[in-house]
C-alpha positions, 0 to 999 in steps of 0.5 A, a space after each residue: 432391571 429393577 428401579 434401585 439397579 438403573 439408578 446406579 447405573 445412571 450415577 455410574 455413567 454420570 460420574 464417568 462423564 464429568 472428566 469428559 465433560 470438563 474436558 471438553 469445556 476446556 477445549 470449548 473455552 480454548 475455541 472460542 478464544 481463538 474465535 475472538 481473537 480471529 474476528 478481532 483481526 478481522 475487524 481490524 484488518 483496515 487498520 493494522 498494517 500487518 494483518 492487511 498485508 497478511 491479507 494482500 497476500 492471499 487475495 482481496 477476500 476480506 474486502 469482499 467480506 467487509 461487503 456483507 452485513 447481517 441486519 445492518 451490522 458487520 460481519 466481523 463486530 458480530 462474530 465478536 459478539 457471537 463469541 463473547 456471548 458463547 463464551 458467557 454462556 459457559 460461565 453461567 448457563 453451560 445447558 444452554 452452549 449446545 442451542 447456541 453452537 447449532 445456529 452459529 453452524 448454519 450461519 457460517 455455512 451460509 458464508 462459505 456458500 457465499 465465498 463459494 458462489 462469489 468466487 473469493 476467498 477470506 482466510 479469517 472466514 475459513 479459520 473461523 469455519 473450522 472452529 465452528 465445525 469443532 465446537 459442533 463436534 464438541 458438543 454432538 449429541 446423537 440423543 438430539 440429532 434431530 433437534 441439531 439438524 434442525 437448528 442448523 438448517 433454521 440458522 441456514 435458511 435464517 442466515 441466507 435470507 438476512 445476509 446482505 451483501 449491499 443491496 437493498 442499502 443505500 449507495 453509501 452504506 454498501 461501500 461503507 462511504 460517505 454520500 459525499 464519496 459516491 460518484 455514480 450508481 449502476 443498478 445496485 452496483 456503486 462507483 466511490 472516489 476511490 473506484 476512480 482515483 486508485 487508477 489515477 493514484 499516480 497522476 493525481 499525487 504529481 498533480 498534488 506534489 506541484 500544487 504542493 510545490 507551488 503553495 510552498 514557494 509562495 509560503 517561503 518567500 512570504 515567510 522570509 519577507 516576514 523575516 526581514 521586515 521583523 529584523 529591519 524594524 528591530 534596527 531601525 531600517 526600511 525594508 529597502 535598506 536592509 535588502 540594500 545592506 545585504 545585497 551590498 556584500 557582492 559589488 555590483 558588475 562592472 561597467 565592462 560587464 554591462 557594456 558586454 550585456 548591451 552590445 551583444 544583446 544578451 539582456 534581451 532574454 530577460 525582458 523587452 527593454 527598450 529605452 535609452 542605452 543608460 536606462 537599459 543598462 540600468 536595469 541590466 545591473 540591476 538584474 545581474 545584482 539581484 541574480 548574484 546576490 539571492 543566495 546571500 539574502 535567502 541564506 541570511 533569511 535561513 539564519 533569522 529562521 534560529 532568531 525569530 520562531 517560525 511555524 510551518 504548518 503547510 503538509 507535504 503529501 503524502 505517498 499513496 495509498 494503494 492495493 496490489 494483488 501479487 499473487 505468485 510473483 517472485 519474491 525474497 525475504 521472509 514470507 512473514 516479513 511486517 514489510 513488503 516491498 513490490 517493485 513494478 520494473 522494465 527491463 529496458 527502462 533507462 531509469 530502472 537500470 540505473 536505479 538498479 545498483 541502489 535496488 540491490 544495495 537495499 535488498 541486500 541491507 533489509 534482506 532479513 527484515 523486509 519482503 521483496 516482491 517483483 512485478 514485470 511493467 514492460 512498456 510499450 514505449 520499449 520494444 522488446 521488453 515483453 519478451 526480455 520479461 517472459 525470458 525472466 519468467 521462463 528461467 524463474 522456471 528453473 530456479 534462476 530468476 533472480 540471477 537471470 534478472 542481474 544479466 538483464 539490468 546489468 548487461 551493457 549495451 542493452 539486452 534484446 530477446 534475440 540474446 534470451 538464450 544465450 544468457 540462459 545457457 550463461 547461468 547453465 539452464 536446459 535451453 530446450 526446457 527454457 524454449 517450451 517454457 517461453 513458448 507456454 501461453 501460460 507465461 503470457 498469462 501471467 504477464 499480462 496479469 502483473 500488467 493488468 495489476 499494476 494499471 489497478 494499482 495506479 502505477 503509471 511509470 517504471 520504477 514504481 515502490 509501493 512499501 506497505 501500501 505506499 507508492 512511491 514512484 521513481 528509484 529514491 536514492 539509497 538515504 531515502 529509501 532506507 529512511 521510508 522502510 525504517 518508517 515503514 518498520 516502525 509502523 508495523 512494530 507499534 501497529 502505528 500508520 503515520 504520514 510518511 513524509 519524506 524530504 526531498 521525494 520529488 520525482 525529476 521528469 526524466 527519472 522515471 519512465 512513463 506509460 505512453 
């Protein structure tokens, strides 16, 4: 073929490639978008409520990525940089896209054989698996194959050796912590305060709510001392006096009434005091009065509180943070719902079946809104609630869980494992069917798990919530858990995570039914 023939023929097949090629530059450009936007929510993942709990869902695979470095950096900040660098490249330098995609093959397939022999999976890092593998058949040359192969098996060896998954590093650098949050090393393995404490999530929070409580009574009555002695030094009284002035409003107790007091010895509860029937009765009076007349004096501190301004700076704790793994417990709502809510029950707890009513009743007011998740906690303290919670698990095999569930919280006097059947056949299941499935190991199983997960979380005692991360223990009442899911919503709309700090939270003792 002459000189001037193969000349055509090369402006020929170039000008038919350019569409192709601008083509594919779009595609590119399209890629590497959605490669910034996927390493950005990985980035973010701790931060954003939403793509945490997207993450929850699917395992702890980008806690397990977080690990991992290249060089001392992140996983995630460098795919940002990876792909904002090719991005750049197509502006300016668009030869030069094909040397860049190769490397980035051979580090990501470094990362899958990571997942793969570490046994987790990251959701961000299989997307953005995928992309890599388009960008490379984007721009698969077969003129260049070689030098394709050998860039991404450079990029392989490359990546296996620089990627650190903590060893090597110092104790706080492997978990992203502090010095100060290190409690142990075992060989290259690290145990954090919150290794420690998210066990003890539950226990360590009623042990800062009574802190809390103390600090707080003490607070008050400082503050409402402050009050009166501001108001009796503006009309000119000792503190004494005006104590005296509003204690006044009740009369004392009568004559007849200590002589009751003394003669029976019911003042004896009070305090030892011994002494000459008028210097006890003395303080008999004296107590009754004061005893009568607090409510009056904390009332009128209330009212100085709209007179005199009064800051309170003293926090409340806040609910816990925690993690749950929920795997494919039964759940309602939609699946992509900005709030889960997981609730740890026992069939048998007394708490749980009276706090049940306020359960349906939010349920059914946040069904379009929310997630709700439900875990099985049986105590051991309860014999026959591992059984009653397999019943549940074997009729969710059959579509009933939920109704299934009702029966068990519902019936009075109390279920037991010998009326399983009988309340399967109720709702019309196949009792051969509900038998082989009771009889499944892999029933047992999966119970075990939820129990297993709970005691990771920290739960301690049924009913336990955790709304977006958040445990709160106890069944709140219906005013109480409204207001935390509406907070727990306004959060995932504006991205926000505040303190939730809900008034009157405290747990009574006997409202929740704790692990012995």
């Amino acid at each position: 073929m002459s000189y001037p023939r193969r000349m055509d023929r090369m402006r020929k097949n170039r000008n038919m490639s350019k569409p192709c090629r601008h083509k594919h530059a779009r595609t590119t450009g399209t890629v590497i978008c959605a490669g910034l936007t996927i390493s950005l929510l990985s980035a973010l993942e701790g931060r954003i409520p939403v793509v945490a709990a997207f993450c929850g869902w699917l395992g702890d695979g980008c806690r397990e990525t977080a690990r991992y470095d290249l060089l001392g950096l992140p996983i995630a900040p460098l795919g940002i940089i990876y792909y904002a660098f090719l991005g750049l490249l197509c502006l300016r330098m668009p030869s030069w896209r094909f040397w860049t995609v190769m490397p980035g093959v051979g580090f990501e397939l470094v990362l899958v054989k990571t997942m793969v022999e570490d046994h987790f999976f990251c959701v961000f890092c299989a997307a953005n698996f995928l992309l890599i593998i388009m960008l490379c058949l984007l721009h698969f040359d077969w003129s260049r194959r070689w030098q394709m192969l050998a860039m991404i098996l450079l990029a392989y060896v490359a990546g296996g050796l620089l990627i650190n998954n903590g060893q090597g590093k110092t104790p706080a650098d492997a978990q992203g912590q502090s010095p100060e949050s290190v409690l142990a090393t075992v060989g290259d393995d690290v145990i954090t305060v919150t290794d420690v404490e998210r066990p003890l999530v539950s226990p360590l929070h009623k042990l800062r709510q009574e802190i809390y409580q103390m600090q707080n009574a003490v607070l008050q009555t400082r503050v409402n001392d402050l009050l009166l002695e501001q108001e009796a030094r503006d009309k000119g009284l000792s503190f004494d006096q005006l104590v005296a002035k509003i204690r006044g409003q009740i009369p004392p107790p009568t004559p007849r009434m200590l002589d009751h007091y003394y003669e029976t010895g019911l003042y004896r509860m009070w305090g030892n005091w011994d002494g000459p029937e008028q210097e006890v009765k003395t303080k008999i009076r004296e107590y009754l009065h004061n005893r009568d007349t607090n409510q009056l004096l904390l009332d009128h501190c209330q009212q100085l509180r709209e007179v005199y301004p009064v800051a309170i700076f003293l926090k409340e704790p806040p609910l816990p943070l925690t993690r749950v793994r929920v795997g494919d417990a039964p759940s309602l709502g939609p699946t992509n719902a900005s709030v889960t809510v997981i609730e740890f029950s026992d069939y048998l707890c007394p708490a749980c079946r009276k706090g049940h009513e306020v359960v349906r009743q939010i349920r059914e007011k946040y069904k379009a809104n929310i997630r709700w998740v439900f875990m099985d906690y049986p105590l051991d303290r309860h014999p026959g609630a591992r059984e009653l919670a397999l019943a549940a698990r074997a009729a969710e095999e059959q579509g009933k869980f939920w109704e299934y569930q009702e029966l068990l919280f519902t019936r009075s006097p109390k279920p037991t494992p010998s009326e399983a059947t009988a309340y399967a056949e109720e709702l019309g299941l196949d009792p051969v069917r509900f038998q082989q499935s009771l009889a499944d190991p892999a029933l047992a199983k999966g119970l075990q798990a939820s129990i297993s997960e709970a005691r990771e979380a920290g739960v301690s005692s049924t009913p336990t919530f955790i709304i977006n991360g958040r445990m709160r223990t106890g069944t709140p009442s219906f005013e109480e858990f409204s207001k935390l899911i509406d907070q727990a919503l306004a959060e995932a709309a504006t991205n926000i995570r505040k303190e939730p700090t809900p008034e009157g939270h405290n747990t009574p003792k006997d409202s929740s039914d704790h692990q012995r």
